[in-house]
N, C-alpha and C positions, 0 to 999 in steps of 0.2 A: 683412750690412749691412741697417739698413733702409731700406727704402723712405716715401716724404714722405705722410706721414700717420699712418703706423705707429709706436705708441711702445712699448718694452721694459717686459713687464711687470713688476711690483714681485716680486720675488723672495720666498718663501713668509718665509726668517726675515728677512726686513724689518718687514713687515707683524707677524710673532709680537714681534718688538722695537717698532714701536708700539705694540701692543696691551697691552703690558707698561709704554709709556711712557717707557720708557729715551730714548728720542730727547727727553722734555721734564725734566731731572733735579733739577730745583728742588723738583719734589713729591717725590721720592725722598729729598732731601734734608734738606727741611722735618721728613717725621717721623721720619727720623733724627735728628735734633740733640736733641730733649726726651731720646732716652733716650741719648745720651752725655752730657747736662746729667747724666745723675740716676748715670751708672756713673762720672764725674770725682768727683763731687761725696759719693757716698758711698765711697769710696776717696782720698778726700783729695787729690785729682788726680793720681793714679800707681797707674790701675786696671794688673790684666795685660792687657798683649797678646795675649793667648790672646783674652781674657773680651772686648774691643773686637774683636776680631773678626769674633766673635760675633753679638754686639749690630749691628756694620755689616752685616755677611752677613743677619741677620736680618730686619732693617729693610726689608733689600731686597726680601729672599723674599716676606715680608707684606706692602709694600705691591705687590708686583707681582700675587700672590694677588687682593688690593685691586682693583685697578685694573680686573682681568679679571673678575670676581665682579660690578663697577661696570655695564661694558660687556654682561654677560651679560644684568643687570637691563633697564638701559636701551636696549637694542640698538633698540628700535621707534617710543622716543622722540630722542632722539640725532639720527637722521635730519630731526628737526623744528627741533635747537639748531643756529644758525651754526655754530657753537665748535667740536662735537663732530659735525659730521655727516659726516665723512670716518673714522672710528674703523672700524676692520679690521671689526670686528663689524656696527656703522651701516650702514659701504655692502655689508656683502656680502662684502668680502674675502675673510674667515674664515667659515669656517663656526659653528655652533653645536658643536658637536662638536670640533673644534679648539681653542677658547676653554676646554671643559670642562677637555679635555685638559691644559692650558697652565694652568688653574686649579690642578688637581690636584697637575701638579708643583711648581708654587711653594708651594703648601700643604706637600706634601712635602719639600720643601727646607725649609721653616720648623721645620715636627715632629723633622726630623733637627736641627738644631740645635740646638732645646728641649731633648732630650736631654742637652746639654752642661751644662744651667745645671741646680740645688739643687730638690729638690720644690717650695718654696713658686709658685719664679719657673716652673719650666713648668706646675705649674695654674693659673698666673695667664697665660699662653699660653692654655690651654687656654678659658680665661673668655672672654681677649679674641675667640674663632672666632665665637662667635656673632655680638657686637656689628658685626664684620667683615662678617659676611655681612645682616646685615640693614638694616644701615646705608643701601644703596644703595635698599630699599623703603621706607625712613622719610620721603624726599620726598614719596611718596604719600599718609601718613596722616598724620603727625608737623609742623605748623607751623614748628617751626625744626630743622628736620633736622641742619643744624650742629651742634646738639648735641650729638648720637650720633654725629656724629665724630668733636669734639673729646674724650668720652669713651673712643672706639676709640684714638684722641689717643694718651690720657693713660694708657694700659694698655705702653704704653712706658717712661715713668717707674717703675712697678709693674715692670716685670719686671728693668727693668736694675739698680731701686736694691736689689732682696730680692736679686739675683744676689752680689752683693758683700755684702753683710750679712745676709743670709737673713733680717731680718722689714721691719717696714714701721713707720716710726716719725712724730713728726712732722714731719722735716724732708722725709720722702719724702712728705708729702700739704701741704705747704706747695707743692712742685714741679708738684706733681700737677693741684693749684688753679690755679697760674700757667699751665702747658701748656695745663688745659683753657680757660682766658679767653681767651689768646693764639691759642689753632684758633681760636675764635669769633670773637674779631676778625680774622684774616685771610682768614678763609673765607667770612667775612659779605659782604669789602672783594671776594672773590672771586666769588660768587656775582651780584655789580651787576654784572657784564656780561652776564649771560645772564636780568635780570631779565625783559624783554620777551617774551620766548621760552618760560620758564617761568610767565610768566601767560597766557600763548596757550596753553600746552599742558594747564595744568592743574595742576602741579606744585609742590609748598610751597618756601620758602628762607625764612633769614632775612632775603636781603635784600627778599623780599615782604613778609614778615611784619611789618618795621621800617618800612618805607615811605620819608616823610619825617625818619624822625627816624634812620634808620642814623647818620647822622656822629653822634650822640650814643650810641647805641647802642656802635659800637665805638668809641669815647673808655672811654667804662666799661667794656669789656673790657680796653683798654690800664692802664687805672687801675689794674684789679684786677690784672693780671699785675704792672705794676710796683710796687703795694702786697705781693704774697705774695712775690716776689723779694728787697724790700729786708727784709721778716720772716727771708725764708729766712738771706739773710746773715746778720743778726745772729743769728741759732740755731745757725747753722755757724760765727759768727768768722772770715766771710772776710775777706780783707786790702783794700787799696787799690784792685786789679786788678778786682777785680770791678765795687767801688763805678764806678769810670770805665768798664765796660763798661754797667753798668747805666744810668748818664747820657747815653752814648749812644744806647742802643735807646730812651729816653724821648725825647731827641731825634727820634730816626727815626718814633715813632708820635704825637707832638705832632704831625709836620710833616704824615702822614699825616692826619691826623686835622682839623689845617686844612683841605687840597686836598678834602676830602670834603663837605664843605660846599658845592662849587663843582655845581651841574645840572649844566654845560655838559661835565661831562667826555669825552671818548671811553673807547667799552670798553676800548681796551688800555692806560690808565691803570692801570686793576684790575688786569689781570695783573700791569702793571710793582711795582706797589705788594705785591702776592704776593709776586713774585720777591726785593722788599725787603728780605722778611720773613725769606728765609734770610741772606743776609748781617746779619739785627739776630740771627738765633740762631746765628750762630758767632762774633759778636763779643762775644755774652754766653758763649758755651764756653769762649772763649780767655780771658773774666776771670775765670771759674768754674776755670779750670785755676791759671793765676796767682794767685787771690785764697784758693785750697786751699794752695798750698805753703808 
């Protein structure tokens, strides 16, 4: 029992499952969805089960890889963001060593799956490692670092759509286009909570970068995802299901897109507006699925 003052420490795979992120699954979620966008939609929405598996197992490996590689970079900065200063690595949890560890296998876990998919799609795996790993120092030198995310993005669409079709045509860089806009705008709306923090520290975003004019900024990311989307339909001849999923998510970042204009926000508006962001991409899956058959 303890005693009044004493508290039970956090158990070592707790802290390895934050560190991974599992405990927040909307980011896991998020770059999941572009690359089931692109394996529904080049299989006409009746990919195999095998091949979705895959791509979900996948997804998770790489962004858990991701997220540790993130914390590896940042560990000394972290400590200085609200947001992130409690991150297993940040406060000391974990060690350095441990984090590698915990990198490795999830990398590992990812390589074993690649295996599964057609040459083209696992050196396009392979392409994406770097972008993966460098991403995290692009805050340093790079002005809108979102960018090489949304790029890291859009290397999802690439793998899952050559998976099913072995090349890469126009309608998979029509997707490609879309995913990368849609990081950008979410990741921008994401990044306004920790603006303060990352100009104290030194560190690039785009929502530094943008300043005053973000809410126009991500408007024209929304624009452009919603303009390569309604392109995409019409190349693919999807049906109905889509078109009304797509009015939807133009709904959801209209409204977004208003509220951003507002100073007065609180930070955890950003986030909620993130979290938004998944539910507007599985309700474009589900028309992308429907608007295939």
């Amino acid at each position: 029992m303890l005693t009044q003052g004493e508290s039970k420490e956090e158990p070592v795979w707790s802290k390895v499952f934050r560190l991974l992120r599992w405990h927040k699954p909307e980011g896991r979620l998020i770059l999941m969805i572009p690359a089931l966008w692109a394996v529904f939609l080049a299989d006409k929405g009746k990919p195999p089960l095998p091949l979705v598996g895959v791509i979900v197992l996948g997804t998770l490996a790489t962004s858990a890889a991701g997220c540790v590689v993130n914390d590896l970079w940042d560990r000394n900065i972290d400590t200085e963001v609200q947001r992130t200063q409690d991150r297993p690595l940040a406060s000391r949890a974990l060690s350095v060593k441990v984090g590698i560890v915990v990198a490795l296998v999830a990398m590992g876990c990812a390589a074993i799956l690649a295996f599964y998919l057609n040459p083209l799609s696992f050196w396009l795996c392979v392409a994406a490692v770097p972008v993966i790993l460098l991403y995290p120092g692009a805050k340093r030198v790079f002005p809108v670092p979102q960018l090489v995310m949304s790029i890291a993005w859009g290397f999802g669409v690439l793998i899952s759509w050559s998976a099913v079709t072995q090349n890469l045509s126009q309608p998979t860089w029509l997707l490609w286009g879309a995913t990368v806009f849609w990081a950008l705008g979410f990741d921008t709306v994401y990044a306004m909570s920790d603006r303060e923090d990352d100009k104290r520290i030194g560190v690039n975003s785009s929502a530094l970068f943008f300043g005053d004019r973000v809410p126009l900024a991500t408007s024209i990311f929304y624009i452009g995802t919603i303009i390569l989307l309604a392109w995409l339909g019409v190349v693919e001849y999807l049906h109905f299901g889509f078109w009304i999923s797509l009015v939807l998510a133009t709904v959801g970042w209209v409204w977004q897109s208003i509220r951003l204009r507002r100073s007065d926000l609180p930070n955890a508006v950003y986030g909620q507006m993130f979290r938004q962001n998944v539910w507007i991409g599985f309700i474009l899956l589900a028309g992308m699925i429907v608007g295939s058959l």
